[in-house]
C-alpha positions in Angstrom: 0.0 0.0 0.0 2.7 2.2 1.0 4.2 1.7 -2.3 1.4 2.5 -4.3 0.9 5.7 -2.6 4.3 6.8 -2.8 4.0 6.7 -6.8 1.3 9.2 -6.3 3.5 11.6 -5.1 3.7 13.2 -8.1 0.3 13.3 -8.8 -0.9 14.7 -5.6 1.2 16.2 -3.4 1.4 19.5 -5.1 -2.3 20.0 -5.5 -3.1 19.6 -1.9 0.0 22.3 -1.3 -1.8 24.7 -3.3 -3.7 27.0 -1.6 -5.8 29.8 -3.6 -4.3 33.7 -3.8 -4.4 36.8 -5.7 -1.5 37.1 -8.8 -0.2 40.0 -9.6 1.0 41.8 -12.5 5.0 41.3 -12.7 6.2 44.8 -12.0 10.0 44.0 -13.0 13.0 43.7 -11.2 14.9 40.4 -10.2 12.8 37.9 -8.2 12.9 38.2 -4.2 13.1 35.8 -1.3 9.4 35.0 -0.3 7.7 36.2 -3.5 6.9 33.3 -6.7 7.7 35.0 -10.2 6.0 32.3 -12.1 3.8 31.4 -15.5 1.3 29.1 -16.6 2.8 29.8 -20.2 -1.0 30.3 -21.6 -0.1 33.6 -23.2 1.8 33.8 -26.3 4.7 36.0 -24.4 5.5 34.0 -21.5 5.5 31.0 -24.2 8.0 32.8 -26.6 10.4 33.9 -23.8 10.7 30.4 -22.6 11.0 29.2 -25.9 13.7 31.5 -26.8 15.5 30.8 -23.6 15.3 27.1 -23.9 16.5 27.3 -27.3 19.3 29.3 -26.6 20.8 26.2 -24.9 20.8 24.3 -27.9 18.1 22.0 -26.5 16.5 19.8 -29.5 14.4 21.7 -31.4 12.3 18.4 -31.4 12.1 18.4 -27.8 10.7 22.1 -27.4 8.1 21.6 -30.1 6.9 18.6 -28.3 6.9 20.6 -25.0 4.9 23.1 -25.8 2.7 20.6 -27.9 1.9 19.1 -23.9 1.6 22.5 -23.1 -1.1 23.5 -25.4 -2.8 20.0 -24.9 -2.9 21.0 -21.3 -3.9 24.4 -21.2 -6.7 23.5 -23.4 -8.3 21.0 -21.6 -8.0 22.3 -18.3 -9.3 25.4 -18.9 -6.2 27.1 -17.0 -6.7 31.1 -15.8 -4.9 32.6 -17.8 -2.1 34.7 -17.1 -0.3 37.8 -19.4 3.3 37.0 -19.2 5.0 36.4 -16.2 3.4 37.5 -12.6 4.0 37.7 -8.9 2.7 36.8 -6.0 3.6 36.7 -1.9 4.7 33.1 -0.8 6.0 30.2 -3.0 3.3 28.5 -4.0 1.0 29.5 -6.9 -2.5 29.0 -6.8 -4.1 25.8 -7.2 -5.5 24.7 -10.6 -5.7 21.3 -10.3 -8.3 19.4 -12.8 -7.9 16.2 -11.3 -11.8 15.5 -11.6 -12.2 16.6 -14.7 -9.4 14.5 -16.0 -10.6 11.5 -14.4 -14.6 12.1 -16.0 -13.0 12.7 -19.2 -9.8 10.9 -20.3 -8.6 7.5 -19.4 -5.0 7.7 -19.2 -2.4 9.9 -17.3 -1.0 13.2 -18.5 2.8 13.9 -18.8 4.2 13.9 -15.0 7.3 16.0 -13.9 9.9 13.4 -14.7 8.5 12.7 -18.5 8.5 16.7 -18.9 12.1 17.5 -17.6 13.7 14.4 -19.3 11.6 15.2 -22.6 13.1 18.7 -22.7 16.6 17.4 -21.8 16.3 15.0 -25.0 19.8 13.7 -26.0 21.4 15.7 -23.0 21.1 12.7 -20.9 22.2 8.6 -21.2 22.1 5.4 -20.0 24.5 3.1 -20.4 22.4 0.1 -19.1 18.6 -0.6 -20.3 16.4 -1.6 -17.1 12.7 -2.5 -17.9 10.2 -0.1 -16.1 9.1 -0.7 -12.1 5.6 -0.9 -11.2 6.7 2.3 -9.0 6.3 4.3 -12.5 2.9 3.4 -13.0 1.5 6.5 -14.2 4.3 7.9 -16.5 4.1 4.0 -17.9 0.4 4.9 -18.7 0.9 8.0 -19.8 3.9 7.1 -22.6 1.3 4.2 -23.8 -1.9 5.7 -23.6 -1.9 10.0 -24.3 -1.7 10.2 -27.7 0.7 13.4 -26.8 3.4 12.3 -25.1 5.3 10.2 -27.6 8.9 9.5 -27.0 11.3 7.5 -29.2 12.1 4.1 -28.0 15.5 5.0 -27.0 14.0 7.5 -24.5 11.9 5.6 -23.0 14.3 3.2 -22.2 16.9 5.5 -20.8 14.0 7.1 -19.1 13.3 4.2 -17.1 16.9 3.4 -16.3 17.4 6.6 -14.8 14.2 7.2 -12.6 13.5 3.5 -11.7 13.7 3.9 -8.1 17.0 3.0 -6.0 17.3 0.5 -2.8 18.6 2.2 -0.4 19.2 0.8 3.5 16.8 3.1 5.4 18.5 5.7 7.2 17.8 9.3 8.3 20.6 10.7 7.1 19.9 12.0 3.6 23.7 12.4 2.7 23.8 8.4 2.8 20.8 8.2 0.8 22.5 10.5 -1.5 25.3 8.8 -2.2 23.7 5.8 -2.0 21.2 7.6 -5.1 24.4 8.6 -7.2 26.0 5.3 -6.3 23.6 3.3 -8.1 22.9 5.8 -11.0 26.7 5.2 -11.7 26.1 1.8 -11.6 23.3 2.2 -14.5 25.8 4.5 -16.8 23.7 7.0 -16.7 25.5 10.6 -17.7 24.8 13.9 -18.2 26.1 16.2 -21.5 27.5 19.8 -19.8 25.6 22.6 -20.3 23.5 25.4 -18.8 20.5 23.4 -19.1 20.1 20.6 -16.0 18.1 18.2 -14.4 16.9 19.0 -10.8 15.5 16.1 -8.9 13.5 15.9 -5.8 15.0 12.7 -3.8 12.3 11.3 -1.7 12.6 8.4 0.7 10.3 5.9 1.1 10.6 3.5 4.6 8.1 0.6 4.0 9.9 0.1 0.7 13.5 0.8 1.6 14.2 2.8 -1.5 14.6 6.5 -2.8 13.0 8.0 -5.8 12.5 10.8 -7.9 9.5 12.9 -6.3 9.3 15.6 -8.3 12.3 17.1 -11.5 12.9 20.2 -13.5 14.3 21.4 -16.2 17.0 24.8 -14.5 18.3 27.2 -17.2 21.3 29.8 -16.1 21.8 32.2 -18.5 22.6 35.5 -19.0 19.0 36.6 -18.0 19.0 34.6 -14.4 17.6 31.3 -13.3 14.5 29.7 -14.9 12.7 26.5 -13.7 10.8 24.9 -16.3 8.3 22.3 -14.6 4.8 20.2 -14.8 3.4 20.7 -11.6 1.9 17.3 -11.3 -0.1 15.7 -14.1 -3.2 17.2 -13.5 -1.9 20.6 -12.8 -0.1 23.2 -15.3 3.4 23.5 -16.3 5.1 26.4 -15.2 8.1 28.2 -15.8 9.4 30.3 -12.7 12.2 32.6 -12.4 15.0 33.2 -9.5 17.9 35.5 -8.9 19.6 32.0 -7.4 20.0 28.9 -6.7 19.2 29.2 -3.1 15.9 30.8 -4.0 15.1 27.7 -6.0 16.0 25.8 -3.5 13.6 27.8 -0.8 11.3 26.7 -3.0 11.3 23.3 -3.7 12.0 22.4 -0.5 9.5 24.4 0.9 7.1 21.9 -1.1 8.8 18.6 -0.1 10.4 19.5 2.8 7.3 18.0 5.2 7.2 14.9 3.5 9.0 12.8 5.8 8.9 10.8 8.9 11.3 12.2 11.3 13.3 9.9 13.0 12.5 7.0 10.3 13.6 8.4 7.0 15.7 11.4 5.6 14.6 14.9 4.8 14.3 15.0 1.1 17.1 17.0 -1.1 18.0 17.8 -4.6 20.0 17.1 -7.4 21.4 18.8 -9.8 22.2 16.5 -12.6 24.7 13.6 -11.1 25.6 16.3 -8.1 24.3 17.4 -4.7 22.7 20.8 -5.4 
């Protein structure tokens, strides 16, 4: 049971973090501790900035038209309040949209999670040496790269896709440095490797105690450019993506963790904590 709920983490966790508030127009000026600069990417602006930026990176061309292909799907259907260009709000979370029960009344298969969106984007930029077949822990991005006729990846992603998010056996521990390099241990063992760049992977690593294991909670795509830090994210699969700008890493950080960071058991398993590609954040 424990199992089955942990692959939900992604689904749910961030829509019942979500409470409602008021956006505001973005007003300029590099983003602040406390405050969210963040959008839905519904408006043609926020879509073409993001765009730009991502292809400034050299990303595959292939891979940003199929993003903003989810995107569009997305917005679509769900109906997502619009937004013109980029806005900000108090606090670090933005307001909830989720469409959970509409999904569920309408379509019969998952959306794109987190982890399909950020290693989507990142196509090419990341391998795996070994091919492992998918864990039942990756149920719903397993339904969604069968079943929604939008998320298509090649063969050779899917694969390398499982290899790398498959979760890790770990010996359970509330020490997340040990989890850690337990985490990087094994994804050495799999070959997988990341191409340099300013475009990275940033992974949630969650525990799990029942299971003994560690997984990917939630991932990103971070650009750092010339313009600051943007985070390029799905939500969960029945909320929007977002893209969301900091002046640093430490903001982002405030951020995610201020998301994950209660979802543990002290004294049983370790705080959560990030990635950036193959290193500690």
């Amino acid at each position: 049971m424990k199992r089955f709920l942990t692959g939900l983490l992604c689904i749910l966790t961030i829509a019942a973090l979500l409470p409602g508030c008021q956006p505001a127009r973005d007003t300029g000026g590099a983003p602040r501790d406390n405050q969210l600069t963040y959008a839905t990417l519904t408006d043609a602006s926020s879509r073409d900035e993001v765009r730009k930026r991502l292809e400034n990176q050299k990303l595959s061309a292939e891979s940003i038209d199929r993003f903003f292909q989810w995107v569009e799907d997305y917005n679509a259907f769900a109906d997502t309040d619009p937004l013109d260009g980029f806005t900000v709000i108090d606090g670090l979370e933005a307001p909830d949209q989720d469409c959970l029960e509409k999904w569920q009344e309408e379509r019969v298969y998952s959306d794109t999670n987190c982890r399909l969106t950020a290693f989507g984007l990142l196509k090419g930029w990341i391998q795996a040496e070994k091919t492992l077949p998918a864990d039942n822990f990756l149920m719903f991005d397993i339904d969604a790269l069968e079943n929604n006729p939008v998320t298509q990846y090649t063969p050779e992603e899917t694969v390398a896709f499982y290899t790398l998010f498959n979760p890790v056996p770990i010996q359970l521990t509330t020490d997340e440095k040990e989890v850690e390099k337990a985490v990087l241990s094994e994804w050495k063992e799999r070959g997988i490797s990341f191409s340099d760049g300013a475009a990275k992977l940033v992974s949630v690593i969650v525990s799990d105690d029942l299971d003994s294991m560690a997984f990917v909670g939630h991932a990103g795509v971070l650009i750092e450019d010339g313009e600051g830090l943007l985070f390029v994210e799905k939500l969960s699969p029945t909320n929007p993506y977002q893209a969301a700008k900091f002046a640093s890493r430490e903001q982002l950080r405030q951020y995610l963790m201020h998301r994950f960071e209660a979802h543990y058991v002290p004294d049983v398993t370790a705080k959560p904590f990030l990635l950036l590609n193959d290193q500690p954040f």
